[in-house]
HTML snippet that shows the backbone in 3Dmol.js (N, CA, C, O; Angstrom):
<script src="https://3Dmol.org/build/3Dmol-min.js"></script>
<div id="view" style="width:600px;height:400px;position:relative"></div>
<script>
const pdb = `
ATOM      1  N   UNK A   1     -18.245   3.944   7.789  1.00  0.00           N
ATOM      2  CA  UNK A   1     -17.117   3.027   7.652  1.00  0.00           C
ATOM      3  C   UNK A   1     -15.892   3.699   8.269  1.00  0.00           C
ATOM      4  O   UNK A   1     -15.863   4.901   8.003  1.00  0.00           O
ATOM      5  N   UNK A   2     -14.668   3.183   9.165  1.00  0.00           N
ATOM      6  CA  UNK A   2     -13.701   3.384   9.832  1.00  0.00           C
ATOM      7  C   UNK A   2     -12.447   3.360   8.567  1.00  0.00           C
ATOM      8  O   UNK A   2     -12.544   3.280   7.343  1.00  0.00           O
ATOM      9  N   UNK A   3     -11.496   3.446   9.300  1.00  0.00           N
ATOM     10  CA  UNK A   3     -10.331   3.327   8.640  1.00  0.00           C
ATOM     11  C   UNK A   3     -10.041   2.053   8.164  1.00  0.00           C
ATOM     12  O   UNK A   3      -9.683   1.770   7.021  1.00  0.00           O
ATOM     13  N   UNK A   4     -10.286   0.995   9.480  1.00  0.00           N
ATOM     14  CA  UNK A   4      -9.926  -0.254   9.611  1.00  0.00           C
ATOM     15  C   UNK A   4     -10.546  -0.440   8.451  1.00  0.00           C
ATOM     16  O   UNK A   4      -9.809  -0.362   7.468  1.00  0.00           O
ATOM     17  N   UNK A   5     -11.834  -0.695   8.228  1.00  0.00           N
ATOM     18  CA  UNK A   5     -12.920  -1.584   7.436  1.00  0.00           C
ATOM     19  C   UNK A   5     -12.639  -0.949   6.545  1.00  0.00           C
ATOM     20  O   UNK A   5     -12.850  -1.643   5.550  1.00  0.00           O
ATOM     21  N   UNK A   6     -12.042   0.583   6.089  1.00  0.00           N
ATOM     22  CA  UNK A   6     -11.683   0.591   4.537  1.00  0.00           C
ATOM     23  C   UNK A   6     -10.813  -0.401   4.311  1.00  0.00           C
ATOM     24  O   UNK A   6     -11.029  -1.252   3.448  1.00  0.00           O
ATOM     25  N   UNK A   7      -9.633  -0.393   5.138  1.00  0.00           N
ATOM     26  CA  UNK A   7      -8.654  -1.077   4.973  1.00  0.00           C
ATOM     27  C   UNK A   7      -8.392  -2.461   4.531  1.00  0.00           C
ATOM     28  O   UNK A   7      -7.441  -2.899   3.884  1.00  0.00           O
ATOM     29  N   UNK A   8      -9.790  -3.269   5.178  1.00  0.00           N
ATOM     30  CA  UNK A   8      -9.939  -4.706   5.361  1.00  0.00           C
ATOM     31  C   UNK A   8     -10.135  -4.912   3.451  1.00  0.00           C
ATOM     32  O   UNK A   8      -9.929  -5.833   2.660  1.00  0.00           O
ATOM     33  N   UNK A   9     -10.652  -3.452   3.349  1.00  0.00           N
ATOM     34  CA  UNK A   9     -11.963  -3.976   1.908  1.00  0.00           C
ATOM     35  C   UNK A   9     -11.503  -3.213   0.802  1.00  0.00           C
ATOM     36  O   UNK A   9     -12.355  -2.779   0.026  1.00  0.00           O
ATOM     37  N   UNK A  10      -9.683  -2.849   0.489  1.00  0.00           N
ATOM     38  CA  UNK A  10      -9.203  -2.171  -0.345  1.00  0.00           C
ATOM     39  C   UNK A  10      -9.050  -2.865  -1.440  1.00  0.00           C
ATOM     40  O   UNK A  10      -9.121  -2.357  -2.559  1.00  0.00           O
ATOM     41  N   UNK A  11      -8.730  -4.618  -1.125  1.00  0.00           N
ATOM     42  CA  UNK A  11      -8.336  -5.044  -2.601  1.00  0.00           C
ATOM     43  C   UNK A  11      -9.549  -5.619  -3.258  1.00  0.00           C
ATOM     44  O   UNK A  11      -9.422  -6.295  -4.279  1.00  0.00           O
ATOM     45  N   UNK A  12     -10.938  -5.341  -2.625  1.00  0.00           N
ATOM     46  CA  UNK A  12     -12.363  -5.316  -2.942  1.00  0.00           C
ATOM     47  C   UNK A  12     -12.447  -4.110  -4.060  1.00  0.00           C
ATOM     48  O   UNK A  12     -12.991  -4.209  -5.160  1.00  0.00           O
ATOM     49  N   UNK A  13     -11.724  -2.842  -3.479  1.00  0.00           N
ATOM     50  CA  UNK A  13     -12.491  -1.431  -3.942  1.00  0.00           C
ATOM     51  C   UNK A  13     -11.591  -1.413  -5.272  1.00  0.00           C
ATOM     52  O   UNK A  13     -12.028  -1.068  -6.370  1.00  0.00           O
ATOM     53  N   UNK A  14     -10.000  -1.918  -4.974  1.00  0.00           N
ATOM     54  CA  UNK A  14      -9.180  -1.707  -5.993  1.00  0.00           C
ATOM     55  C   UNK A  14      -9.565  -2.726  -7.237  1.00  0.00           C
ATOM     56  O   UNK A  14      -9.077  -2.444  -8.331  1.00  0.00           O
ATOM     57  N   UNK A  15     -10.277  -3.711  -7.152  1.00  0.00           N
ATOM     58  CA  UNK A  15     -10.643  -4.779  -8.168  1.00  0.00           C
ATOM     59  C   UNK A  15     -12.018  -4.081  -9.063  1.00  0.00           C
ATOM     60  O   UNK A  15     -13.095  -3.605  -8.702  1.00  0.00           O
ATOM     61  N   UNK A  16     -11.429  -4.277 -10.263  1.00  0.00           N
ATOM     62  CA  UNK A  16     -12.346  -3.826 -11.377  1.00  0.00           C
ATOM     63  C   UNK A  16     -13.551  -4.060 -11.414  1.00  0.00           C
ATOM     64  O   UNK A  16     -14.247  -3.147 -11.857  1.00  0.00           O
ATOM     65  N   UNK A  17     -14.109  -5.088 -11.063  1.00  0.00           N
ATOM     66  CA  UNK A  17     -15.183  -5.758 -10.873  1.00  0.00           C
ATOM     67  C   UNK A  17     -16.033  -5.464  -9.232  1.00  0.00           C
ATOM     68  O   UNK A  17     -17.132  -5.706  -8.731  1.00  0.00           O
ATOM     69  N   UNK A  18     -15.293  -5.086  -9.005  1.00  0.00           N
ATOM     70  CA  UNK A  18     -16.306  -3.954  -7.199  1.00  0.00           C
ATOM     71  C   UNK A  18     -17.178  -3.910  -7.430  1.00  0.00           C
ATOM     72  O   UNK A  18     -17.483  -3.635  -8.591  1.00  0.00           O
ATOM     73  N   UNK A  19     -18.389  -4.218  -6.208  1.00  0.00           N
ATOM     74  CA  UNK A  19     -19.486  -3.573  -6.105  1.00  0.00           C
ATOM     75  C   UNK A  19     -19.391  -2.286  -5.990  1.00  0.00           C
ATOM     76  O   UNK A  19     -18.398  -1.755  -5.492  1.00  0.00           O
ATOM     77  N   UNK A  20     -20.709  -1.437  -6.568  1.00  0.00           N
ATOM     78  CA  UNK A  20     -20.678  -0.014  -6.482  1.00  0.00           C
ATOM     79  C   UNK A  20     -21.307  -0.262  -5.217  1.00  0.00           C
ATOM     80  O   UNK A  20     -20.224  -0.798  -5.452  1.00  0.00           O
ATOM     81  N   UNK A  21     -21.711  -0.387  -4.472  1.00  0.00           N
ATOM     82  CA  UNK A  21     -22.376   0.056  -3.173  1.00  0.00           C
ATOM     83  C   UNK A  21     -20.850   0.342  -2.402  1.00  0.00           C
ATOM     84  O   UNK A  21     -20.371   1.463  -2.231  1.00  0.00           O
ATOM     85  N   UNK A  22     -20.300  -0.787  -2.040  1.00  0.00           N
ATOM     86  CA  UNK A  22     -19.284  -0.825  -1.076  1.00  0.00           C
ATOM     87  C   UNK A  22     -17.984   0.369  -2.286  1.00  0.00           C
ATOM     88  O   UNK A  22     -17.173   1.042  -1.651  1.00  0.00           O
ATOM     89  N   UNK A  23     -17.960   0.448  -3.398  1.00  0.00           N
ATOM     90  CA  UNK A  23     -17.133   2.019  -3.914  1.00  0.00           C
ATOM     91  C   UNK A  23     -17.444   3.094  -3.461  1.00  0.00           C
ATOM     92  O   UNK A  23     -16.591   3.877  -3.042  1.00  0.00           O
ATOM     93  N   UNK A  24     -18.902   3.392  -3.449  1.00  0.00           N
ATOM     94  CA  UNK A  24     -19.701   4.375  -2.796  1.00  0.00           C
ATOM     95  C   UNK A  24     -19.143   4.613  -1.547  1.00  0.00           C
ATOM     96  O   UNK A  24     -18.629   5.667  -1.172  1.00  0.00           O
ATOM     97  N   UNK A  25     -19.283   3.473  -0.857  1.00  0.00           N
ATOM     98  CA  UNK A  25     -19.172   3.959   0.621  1.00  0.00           C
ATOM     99  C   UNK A  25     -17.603   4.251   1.120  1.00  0.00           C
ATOM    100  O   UNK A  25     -17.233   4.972   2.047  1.00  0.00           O
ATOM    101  N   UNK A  26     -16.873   3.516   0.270  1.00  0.00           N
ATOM    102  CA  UNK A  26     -15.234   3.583   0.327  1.00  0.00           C
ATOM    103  C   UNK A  26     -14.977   5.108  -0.266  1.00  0.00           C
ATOM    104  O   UNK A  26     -14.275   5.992   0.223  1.00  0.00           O
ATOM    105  N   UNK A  27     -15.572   5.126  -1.176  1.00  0.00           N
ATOM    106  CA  UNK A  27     -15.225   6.919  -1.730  1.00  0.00           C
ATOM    107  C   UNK A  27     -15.960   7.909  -0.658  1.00  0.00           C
ATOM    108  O   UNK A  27     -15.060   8.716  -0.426  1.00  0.00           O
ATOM    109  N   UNK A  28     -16.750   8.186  -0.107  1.00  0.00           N
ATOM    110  CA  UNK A  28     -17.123   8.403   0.567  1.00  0.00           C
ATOM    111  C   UNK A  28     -16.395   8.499   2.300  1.00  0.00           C
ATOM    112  O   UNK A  28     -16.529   9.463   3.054  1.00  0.00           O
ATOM    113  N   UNK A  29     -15.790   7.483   2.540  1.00  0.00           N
ATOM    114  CA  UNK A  29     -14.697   7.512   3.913  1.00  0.00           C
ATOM    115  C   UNK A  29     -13.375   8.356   2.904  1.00  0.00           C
ATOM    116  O   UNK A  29     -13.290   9.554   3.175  1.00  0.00           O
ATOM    117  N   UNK A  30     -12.616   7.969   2.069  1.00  0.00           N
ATOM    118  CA  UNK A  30     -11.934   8.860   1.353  1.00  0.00           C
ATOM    119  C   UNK A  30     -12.112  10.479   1.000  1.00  0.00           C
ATOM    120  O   UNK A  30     -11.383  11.405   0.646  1.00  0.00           O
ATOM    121  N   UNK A  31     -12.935  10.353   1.179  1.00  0.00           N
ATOM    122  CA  UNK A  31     -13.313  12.316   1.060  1.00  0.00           C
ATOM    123  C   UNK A  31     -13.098  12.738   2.168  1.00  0.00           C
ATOM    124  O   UNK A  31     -12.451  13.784   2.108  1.00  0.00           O
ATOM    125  N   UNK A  32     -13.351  12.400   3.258  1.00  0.00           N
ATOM    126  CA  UNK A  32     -13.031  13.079   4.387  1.00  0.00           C
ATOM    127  C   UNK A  32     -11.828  12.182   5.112  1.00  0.00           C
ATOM    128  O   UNK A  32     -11.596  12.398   6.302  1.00  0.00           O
ATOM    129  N   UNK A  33     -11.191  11.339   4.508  1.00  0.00           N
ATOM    130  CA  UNK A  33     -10.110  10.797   5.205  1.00  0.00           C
ATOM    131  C   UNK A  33      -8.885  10.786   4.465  1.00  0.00           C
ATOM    132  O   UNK A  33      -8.839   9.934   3.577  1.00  0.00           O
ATOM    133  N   UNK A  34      -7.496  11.800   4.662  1.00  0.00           N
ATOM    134  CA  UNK A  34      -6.745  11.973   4.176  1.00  0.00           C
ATOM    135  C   UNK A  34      -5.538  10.827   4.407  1.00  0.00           C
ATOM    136  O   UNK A  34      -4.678  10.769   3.527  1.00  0.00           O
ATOM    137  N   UNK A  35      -5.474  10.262   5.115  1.00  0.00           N
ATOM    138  CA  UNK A  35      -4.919   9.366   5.948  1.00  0.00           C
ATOM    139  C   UNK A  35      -5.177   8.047   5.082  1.00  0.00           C
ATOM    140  O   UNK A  35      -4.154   7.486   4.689  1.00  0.00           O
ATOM    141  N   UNK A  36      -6.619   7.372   4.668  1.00  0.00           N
ATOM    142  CA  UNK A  36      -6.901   6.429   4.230  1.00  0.00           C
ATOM    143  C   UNK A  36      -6.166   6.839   2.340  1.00  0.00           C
ATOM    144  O   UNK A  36      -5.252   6.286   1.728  1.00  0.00           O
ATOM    145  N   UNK A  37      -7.022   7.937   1.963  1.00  0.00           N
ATOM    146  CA  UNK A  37      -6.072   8.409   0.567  1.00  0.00           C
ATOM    147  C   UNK A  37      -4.934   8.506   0.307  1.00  0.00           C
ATOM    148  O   UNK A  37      -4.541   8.549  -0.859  1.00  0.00           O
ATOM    149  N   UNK A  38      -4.335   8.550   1.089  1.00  0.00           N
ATOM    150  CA  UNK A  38      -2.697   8.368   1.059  1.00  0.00           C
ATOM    151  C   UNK A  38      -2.318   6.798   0.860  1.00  0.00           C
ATOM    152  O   UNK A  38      -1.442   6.499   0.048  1.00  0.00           O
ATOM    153  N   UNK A  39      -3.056   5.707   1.687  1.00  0.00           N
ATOM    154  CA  UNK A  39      -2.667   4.324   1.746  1.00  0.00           C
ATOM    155  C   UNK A  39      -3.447   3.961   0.431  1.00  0.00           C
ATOM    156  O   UNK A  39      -2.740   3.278  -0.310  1.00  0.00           O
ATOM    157  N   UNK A  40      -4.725   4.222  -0.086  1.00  0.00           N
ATOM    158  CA  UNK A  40      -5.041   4.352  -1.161  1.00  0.00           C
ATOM    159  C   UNK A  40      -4.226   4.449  -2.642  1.00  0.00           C
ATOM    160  O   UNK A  40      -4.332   3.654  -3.577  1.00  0.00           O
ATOM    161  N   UNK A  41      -3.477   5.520  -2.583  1.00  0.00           N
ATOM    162  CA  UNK A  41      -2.695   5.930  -3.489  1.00  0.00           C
ATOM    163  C   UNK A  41      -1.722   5.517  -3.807  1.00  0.00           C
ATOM    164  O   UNK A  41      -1.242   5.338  -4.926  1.00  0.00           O
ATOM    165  N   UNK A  42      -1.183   5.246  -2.358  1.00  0.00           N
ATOM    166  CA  UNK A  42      -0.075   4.172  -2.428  1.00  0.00           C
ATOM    167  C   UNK A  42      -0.214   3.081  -2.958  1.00  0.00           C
ATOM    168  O   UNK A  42       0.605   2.758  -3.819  1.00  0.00           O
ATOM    169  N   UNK A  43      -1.176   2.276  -2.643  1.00  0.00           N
ATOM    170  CA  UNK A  43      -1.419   1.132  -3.464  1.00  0.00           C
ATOM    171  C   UNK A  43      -1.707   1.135  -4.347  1.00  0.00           C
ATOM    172  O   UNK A  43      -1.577   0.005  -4.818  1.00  0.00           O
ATOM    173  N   UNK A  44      -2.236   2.051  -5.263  1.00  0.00           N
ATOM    174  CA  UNK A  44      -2.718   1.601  -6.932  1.00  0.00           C
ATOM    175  C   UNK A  44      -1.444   2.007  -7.191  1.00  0.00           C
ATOM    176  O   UNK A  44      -1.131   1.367  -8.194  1.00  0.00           O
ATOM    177  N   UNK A  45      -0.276   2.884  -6.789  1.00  0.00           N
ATOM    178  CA  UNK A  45       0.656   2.969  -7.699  1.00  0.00           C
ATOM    179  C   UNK A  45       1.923   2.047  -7.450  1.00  0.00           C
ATOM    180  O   UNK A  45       2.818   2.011  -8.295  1.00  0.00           O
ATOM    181  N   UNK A  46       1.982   1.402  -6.441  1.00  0.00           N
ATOM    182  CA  UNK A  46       2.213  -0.138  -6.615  1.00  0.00           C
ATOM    183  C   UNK A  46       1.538  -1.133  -7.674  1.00  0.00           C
ATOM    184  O   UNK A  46       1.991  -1.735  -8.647  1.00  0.00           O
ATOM    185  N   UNK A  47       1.088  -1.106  -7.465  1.00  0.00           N
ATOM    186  CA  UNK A  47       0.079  -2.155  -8.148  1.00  0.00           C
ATOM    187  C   UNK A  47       0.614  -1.667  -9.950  1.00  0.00           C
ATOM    188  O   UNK A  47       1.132  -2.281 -10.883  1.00  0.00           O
ATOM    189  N   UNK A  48       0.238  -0.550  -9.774  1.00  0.00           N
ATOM    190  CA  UNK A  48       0.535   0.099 -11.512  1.00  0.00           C
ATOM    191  C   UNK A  48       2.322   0.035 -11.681  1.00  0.00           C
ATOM    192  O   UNK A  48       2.857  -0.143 -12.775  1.00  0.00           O
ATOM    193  N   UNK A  49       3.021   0.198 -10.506  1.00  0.00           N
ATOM    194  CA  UNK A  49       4.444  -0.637 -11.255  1.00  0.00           C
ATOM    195  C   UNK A  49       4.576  -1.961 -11.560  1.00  0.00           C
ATOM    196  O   UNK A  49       4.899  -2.536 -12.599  1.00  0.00           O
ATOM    197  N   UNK A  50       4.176  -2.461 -10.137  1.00  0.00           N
ATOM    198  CA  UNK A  50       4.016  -3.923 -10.719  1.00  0.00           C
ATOM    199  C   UNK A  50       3.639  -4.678 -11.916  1.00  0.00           C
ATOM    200  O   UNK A  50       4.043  -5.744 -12.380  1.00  0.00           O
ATOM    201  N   UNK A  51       2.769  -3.847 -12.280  1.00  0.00           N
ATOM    202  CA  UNK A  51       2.253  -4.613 -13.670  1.00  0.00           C
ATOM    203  C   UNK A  51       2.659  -3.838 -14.735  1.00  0.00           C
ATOM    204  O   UNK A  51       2.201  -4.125 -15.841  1.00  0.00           O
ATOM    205  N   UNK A  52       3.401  -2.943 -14.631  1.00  0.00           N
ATOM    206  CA  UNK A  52       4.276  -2.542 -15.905  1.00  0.00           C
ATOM    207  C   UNK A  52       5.332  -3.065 -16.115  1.00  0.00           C
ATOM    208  O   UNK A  52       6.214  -3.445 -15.345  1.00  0.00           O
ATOM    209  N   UNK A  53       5.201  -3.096 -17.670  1.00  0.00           N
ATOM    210  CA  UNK A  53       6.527  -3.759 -18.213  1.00  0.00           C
ATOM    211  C   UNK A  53       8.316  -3.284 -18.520  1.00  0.00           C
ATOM    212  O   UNK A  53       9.275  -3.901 -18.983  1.00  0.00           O
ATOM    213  N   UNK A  54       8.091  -1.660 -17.905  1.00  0.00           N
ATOM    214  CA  UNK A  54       9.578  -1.403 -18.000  1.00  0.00           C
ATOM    215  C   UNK A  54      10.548  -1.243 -16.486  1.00  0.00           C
ATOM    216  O   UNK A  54      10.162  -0.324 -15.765  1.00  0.00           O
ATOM    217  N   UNK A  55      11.330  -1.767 -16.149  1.00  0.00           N
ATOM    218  CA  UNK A  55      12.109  -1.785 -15.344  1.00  0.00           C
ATOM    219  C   UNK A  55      12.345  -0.654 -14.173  1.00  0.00           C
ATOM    220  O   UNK A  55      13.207   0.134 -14.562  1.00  0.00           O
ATOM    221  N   UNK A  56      12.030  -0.439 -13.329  1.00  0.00           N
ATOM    222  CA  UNK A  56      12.694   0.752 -12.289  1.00  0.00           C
ATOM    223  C   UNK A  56      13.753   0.917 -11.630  1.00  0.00           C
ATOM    224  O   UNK A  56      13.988   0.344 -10.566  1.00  0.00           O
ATOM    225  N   UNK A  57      14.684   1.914 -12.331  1.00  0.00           N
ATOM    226  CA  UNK A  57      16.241   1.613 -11.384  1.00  0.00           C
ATOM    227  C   UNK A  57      16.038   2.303 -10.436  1.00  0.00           C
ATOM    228  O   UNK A  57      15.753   3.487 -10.612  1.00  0.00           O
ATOM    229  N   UNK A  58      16.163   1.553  -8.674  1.00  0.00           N
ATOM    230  CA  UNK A  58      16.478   2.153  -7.785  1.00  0.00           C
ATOM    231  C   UNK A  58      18.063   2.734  -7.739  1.00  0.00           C
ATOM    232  O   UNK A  58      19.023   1.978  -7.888  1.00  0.00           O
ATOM    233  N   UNK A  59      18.157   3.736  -7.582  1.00  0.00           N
ATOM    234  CA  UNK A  59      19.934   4.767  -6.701  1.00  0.00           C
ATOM    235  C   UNK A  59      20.239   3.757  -6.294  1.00  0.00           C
ATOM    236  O   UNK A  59      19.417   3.045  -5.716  1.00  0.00           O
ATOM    237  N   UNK A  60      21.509   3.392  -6.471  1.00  0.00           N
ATOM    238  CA  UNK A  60      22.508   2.576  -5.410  1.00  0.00           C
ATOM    239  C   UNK A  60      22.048   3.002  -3.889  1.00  0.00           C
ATOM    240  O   UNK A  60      21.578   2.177  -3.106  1.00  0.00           O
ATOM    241  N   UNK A  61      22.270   4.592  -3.520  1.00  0.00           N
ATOM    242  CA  UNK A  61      21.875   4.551  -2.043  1.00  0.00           C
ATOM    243  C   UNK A  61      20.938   4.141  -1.487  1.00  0.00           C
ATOM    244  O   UNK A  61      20.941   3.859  -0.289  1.00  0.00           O
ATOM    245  N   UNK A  62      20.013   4.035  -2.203  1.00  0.00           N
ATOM    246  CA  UNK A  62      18.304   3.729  -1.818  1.00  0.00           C
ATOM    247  C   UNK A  62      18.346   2.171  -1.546  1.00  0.00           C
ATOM    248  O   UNK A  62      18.154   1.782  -0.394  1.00  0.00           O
ATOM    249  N   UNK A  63      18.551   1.405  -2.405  1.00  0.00           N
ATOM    250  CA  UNK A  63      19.302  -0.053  -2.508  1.00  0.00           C
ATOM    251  C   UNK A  63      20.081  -0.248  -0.975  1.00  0.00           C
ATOM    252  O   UNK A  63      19.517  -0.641   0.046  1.00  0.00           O
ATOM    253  N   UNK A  64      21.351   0.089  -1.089  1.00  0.00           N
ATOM    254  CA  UNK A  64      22.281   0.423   0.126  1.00  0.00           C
ATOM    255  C   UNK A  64      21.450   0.444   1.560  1.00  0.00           C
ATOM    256  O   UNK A  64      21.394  -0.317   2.526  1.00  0.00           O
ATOM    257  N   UNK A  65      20.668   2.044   1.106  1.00  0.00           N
ATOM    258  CA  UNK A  65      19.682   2.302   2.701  1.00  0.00           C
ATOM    259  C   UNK A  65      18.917   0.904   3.389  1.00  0.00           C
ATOM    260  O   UNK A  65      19.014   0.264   4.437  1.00  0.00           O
ATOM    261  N   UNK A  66      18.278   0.861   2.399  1.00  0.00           N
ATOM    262  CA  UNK A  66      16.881  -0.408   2.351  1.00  0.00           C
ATOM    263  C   UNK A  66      17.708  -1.980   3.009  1.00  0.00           C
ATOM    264  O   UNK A  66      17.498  -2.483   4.113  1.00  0.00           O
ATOM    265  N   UNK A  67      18.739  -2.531   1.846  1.00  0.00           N
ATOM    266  CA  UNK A  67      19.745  -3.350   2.969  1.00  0.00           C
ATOM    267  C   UNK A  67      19.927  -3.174   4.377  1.00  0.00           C
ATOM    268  O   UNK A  67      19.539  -4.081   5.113  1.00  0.00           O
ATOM    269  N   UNK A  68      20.565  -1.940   4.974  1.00  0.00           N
ATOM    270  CA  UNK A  68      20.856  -1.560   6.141  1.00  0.00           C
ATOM    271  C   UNK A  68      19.425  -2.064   6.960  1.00  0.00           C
ATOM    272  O   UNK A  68      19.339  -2.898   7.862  1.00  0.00           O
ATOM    273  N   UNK A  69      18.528  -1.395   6.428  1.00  0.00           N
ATOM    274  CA  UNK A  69      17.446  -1.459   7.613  1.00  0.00           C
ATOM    275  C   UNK A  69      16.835  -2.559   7.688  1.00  0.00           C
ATOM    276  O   UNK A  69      16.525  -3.048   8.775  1.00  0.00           O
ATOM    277  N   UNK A  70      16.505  -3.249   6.272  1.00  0.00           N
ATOM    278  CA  UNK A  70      16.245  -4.664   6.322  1.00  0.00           C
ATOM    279  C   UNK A  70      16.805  -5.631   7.333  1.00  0.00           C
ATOM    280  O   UNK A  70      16.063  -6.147   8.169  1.00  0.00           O
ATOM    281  N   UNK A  71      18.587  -5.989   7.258  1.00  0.00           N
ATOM    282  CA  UNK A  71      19.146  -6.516   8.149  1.00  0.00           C
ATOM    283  C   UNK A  71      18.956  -6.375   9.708  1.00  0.00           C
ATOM    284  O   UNK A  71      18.969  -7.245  10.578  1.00  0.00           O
ATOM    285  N   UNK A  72      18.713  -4.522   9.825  1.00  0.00           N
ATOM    286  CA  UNK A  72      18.924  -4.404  11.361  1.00  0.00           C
ATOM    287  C   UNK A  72      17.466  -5.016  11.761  1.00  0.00           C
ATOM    288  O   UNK A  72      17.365  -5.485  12.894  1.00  0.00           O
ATOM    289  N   UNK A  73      16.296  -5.040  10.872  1.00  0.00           N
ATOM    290  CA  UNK A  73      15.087  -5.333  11.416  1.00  0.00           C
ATOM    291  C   UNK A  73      14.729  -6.957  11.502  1.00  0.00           C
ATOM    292  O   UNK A  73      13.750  -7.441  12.071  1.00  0.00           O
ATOM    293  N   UNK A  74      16.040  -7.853  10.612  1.00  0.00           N
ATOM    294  CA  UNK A  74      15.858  -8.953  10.859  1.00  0.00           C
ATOM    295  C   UNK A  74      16.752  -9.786  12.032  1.00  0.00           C
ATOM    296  O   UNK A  74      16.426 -10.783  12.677  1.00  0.00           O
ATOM    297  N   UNK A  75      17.712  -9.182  12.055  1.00  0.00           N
ATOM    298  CA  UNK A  75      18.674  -8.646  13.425  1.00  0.00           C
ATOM    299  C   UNK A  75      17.227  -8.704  14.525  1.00  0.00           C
ATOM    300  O   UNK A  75      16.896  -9.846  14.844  1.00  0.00           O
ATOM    301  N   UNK A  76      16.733  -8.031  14.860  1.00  0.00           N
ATOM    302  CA  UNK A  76      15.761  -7.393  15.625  1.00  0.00           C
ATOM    303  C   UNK A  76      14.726  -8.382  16.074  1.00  0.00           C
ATOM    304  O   UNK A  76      14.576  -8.815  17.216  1.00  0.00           O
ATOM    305  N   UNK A  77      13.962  -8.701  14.886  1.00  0.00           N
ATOM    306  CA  UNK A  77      13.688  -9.860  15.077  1.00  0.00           C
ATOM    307  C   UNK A  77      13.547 -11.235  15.343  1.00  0.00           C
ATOM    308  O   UNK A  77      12.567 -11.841  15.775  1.00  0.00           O
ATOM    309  N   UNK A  78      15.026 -11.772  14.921  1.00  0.00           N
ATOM    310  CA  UNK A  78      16.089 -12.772  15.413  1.00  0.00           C
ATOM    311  C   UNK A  78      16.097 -12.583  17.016  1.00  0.00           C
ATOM    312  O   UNK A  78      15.896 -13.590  17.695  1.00  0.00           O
ATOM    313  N   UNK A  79      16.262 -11.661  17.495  1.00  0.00           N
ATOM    314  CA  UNK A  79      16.985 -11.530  19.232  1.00  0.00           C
ATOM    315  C   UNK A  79      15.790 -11.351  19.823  1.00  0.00           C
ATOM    316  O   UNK A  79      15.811 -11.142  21.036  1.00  0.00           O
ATOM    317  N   UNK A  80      14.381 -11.390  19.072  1.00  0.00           N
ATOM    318  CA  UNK A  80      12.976 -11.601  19.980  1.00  0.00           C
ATOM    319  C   UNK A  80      12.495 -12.691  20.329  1.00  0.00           C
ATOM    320  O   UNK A  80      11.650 -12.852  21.209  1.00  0.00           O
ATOM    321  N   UNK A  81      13.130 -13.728  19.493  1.00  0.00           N
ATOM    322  CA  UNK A  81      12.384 -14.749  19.339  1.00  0.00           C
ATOM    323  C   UNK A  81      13.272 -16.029  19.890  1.00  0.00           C
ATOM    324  O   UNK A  81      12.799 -17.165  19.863  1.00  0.00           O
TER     325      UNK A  81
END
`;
const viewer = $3Dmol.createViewer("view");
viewer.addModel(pdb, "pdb");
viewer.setStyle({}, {cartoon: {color: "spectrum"}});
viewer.zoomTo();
viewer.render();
</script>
């Protein structure tokens, strides 16, 4: 299995109810793919804020930053199209 096809088949592997064959083979590209474990990780701990019930304060700057780049990328997008 590639990167891609983990990729295609993460919210397969991340669902409780997964086949073990296709976990197998997803854990398996994960052992030797540091790259895919990282996007991995990232997502269950999304997923695990999301569905928690206490609040996360982002920093004003972080807030602030995220605005900035948001705009310039919709800016960006606007003048492509």
């Amino acid at each position: 299995m590639n990167c891609n096809e983990v990729l295609d088949q993460i919210a397969d592997y991340l669902d409780e109810d997964a086949r073990a064959d296709l976990c197998r083979v997803i854990e398996a590209h994960l052992a030797q793919c540091h790259d895919c474990q990282v996007e991995v990780d990232t997502i269950k701990k999304t997923i695990v804020l999301y569905q928690s019930e206490r609040r996360v304060e982002v920093p004003v700057h972080i807030t602030e930053r995220l605005r900035v780049v948001l705009t310039r990328a919709y800016r960006e997008a606007d003048s492509t199209d």
